[in-house]
C-alpha beads as a LAMMPS data file, in Angstrom:
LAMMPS data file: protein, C-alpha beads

109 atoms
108 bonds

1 atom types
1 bond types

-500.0 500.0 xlo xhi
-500.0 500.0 ylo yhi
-500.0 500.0 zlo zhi

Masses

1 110.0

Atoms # bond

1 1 1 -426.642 130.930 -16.277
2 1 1 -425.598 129.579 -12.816
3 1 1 -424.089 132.102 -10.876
4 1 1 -422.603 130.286 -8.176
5 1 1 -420.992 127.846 -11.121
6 1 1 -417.971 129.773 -10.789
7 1 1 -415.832 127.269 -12.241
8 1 1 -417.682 127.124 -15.439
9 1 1 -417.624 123.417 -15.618
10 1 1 -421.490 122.507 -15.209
11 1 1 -422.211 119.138 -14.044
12 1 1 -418.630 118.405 -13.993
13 1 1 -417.734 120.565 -10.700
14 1 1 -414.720 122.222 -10.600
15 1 1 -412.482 118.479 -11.485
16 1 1 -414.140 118.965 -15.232
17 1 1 -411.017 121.259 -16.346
18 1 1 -408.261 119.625 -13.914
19 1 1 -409.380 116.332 -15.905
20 1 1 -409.379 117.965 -19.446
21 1 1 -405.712 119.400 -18.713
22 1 1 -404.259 116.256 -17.022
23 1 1 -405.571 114.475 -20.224
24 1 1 -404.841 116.381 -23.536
25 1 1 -405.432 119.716 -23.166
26 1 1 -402.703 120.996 -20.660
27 1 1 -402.231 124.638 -20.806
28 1 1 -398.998 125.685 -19.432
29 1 1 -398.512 129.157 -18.545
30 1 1 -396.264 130.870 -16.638
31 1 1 -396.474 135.010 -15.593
32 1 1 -393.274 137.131 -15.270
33 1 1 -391.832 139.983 -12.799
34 1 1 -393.163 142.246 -15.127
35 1 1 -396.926 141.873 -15.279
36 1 1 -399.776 142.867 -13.209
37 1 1 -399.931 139.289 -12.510
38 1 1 -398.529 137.331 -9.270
39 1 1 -395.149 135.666 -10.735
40 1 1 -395.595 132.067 -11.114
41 1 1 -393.406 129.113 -13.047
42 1 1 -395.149 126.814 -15.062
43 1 1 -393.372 122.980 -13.742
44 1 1 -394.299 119.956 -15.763
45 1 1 -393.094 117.566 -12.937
46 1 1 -395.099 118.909 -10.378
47 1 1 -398.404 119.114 -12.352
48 1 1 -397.532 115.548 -14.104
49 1 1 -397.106 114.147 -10.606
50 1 1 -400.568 115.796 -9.146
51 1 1 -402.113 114.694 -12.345
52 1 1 -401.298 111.157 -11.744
53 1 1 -402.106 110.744 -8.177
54 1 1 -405.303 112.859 -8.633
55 1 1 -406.888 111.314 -11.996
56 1 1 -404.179 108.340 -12.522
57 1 1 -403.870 110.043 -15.705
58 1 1 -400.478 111.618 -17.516
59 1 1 -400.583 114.956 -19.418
60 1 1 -399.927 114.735 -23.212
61 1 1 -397.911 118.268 -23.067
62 1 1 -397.734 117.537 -27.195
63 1 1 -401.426 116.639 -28.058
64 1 1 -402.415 119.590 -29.644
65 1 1 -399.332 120.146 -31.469
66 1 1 -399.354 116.595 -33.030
67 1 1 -403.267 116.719 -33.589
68 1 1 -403.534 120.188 -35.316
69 1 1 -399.837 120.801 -36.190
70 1 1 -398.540 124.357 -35.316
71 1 1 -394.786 123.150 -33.937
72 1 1 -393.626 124.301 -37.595
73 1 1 -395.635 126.993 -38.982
74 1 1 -394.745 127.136 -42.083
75 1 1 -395.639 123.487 -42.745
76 1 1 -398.274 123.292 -41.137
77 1 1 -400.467 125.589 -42.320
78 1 1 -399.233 125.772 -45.721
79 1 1 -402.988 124.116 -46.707
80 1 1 -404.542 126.616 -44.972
81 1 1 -406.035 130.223 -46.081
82 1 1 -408.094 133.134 -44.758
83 1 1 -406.547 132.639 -41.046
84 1 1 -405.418 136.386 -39.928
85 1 1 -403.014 135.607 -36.966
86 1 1 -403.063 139.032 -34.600
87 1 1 -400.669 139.739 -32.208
88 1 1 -399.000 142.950 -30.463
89 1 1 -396.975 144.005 -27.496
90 1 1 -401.100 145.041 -25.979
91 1 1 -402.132 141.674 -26.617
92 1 1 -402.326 140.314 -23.831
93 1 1 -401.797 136.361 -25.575
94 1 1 -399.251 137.326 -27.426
95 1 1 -396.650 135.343 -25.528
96 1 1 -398.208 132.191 -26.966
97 1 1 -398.882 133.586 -30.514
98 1 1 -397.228 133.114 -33.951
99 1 1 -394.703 136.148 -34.439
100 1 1 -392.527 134.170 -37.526
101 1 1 -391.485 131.346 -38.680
102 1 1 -388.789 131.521 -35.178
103 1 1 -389.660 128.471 -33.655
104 1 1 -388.655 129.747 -29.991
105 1 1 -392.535 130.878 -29.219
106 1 1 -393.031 126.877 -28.692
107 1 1 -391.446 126.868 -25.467
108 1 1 -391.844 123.596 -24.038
109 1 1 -389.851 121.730 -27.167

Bonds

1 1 1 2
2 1 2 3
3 1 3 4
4 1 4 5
5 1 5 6
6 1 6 7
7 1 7 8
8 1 8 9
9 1 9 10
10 1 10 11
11 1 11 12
12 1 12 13
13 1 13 14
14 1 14 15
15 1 15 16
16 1 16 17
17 1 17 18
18 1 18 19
19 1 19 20
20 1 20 21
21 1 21 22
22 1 22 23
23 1 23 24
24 1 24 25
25 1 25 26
26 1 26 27
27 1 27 28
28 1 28 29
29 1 29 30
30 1 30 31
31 1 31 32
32 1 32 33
33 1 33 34
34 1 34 35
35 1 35 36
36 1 36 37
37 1 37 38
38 1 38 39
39 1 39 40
40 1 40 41
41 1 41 42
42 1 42 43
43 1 43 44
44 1 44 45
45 1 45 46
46 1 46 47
47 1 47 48
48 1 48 49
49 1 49 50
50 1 50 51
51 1 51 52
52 1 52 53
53 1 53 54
54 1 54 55
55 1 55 56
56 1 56 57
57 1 57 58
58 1 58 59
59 1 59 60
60 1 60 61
61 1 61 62
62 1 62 63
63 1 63 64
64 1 64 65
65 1 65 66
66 1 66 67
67 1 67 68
68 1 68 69
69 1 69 70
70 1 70 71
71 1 71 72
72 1 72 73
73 1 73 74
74 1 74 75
75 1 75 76
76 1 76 77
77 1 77 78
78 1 78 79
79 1 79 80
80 1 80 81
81 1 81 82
82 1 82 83
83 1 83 84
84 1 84 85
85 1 85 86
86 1 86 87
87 1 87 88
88 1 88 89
89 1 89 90
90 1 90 91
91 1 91 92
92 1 92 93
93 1 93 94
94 1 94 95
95 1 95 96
96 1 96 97
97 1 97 98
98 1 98 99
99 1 99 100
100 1 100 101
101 1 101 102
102 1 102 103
103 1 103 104
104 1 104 105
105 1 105 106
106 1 106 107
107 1 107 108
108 1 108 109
């Protein structure tokens, strides 16, 4: 292990995950008032603009949903079995979970 790899992107520097998330794997987050966490807003203009003068590339914010599914739960894992899906108020993903078939938790539709 390379220590002073601190972005964890190998060979790639530190562009390998800017790349991957300007391509099909964004990963919007944003942190509240109410977290340990500096607040911060998640804004799809600003990282689609960066994105394209960076890279020349455009984020596919809905990849992952149209790839794998998830937007509608209940469809789209109606072939699937043996998945446990765990979230609580201590978990700290659980603002990006499954808590019901509420579609709200997919918050950039």
């Amino acid at each position: 292990m390379d220590g002073k790899d601190t972005g964890a992107t190998g060979s790639l520097a530190s562009d390998g995950w800017n790349v991957l998330q300007c391509n099909q794997l964004a990963m919007p987050n944003s942190t509240g008032l109410n977290t340990m966490f500096i607040p911060y807003e998640y804004n799809y203009e600003e990282n689609t603009a960066q994105c394209q003068k960076d890279y020349g590339l455009t984020p596919d914010y809905h990849w992952a949903l149209r790839e794998f599914g998830g937007k509608n739960i209940t469809r789209d894992m109606k072939g699937y079995s043996n998945i446990v899906f765990s979230n609580g108020n201590l978990d700290p993903w659980s603002a990006g979970g499954y808590l019901g078939d509420d579609e709200s938790w997919v918050r950039y539709y």
